[in-house]
C-alpha positions in Angstrom: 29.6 169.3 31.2 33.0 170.0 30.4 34.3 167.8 33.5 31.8 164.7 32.0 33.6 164.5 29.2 36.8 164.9 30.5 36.3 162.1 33.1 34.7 159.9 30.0 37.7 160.3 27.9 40.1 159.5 31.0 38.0 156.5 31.7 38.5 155.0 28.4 42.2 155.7 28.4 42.6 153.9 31.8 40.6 150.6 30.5 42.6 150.7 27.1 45.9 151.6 28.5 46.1 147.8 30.2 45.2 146.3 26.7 47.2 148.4 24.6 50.9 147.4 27.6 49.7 143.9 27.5 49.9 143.8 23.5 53.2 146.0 23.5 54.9 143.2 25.9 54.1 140.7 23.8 54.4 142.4 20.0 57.0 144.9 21.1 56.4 148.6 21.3 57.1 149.9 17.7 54.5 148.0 16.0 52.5 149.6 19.0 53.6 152.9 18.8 53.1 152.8 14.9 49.6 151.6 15.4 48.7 154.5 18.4 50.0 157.1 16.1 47.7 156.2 13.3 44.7 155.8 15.2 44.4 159.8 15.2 44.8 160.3 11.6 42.0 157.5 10.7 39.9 159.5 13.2 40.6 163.1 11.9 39.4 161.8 8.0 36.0 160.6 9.9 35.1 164.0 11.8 34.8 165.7 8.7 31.6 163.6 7.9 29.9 164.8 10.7 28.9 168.0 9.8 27.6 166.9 6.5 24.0 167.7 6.3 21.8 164.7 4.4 20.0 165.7 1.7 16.2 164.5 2.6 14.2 163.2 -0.5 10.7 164.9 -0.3 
């Protein structure tokens, strides 16, 4: 299981690595770079929702 995912998430950094070159050629790579590094942080403030249980109305 632990190699699926692995190979998933390795996948999806090969097909965005092209895209994510081809923009930093033509933007230039801090607005790139400034752009990857946030990506993280907007993702770390979504896990957190979740494990929040929905409240069912009975």
């Amino acid at each position: 299981m632990g190699g699926f995912i692995n190979g998933f998430a390795w996948g999806i950094v090969a097909i965005f690595m092209s895209a994510i070159g081809f923009i930093a050629q033509t933007k230039g790579i801090i607005p790139v770079l400034i752009v990857v590094s946030i990506i993280p942080v907007i993702f770390s403030k979504m896990v957190k929702y979740l494990f929040v249980e929905e409240v069912s109305l009975k």
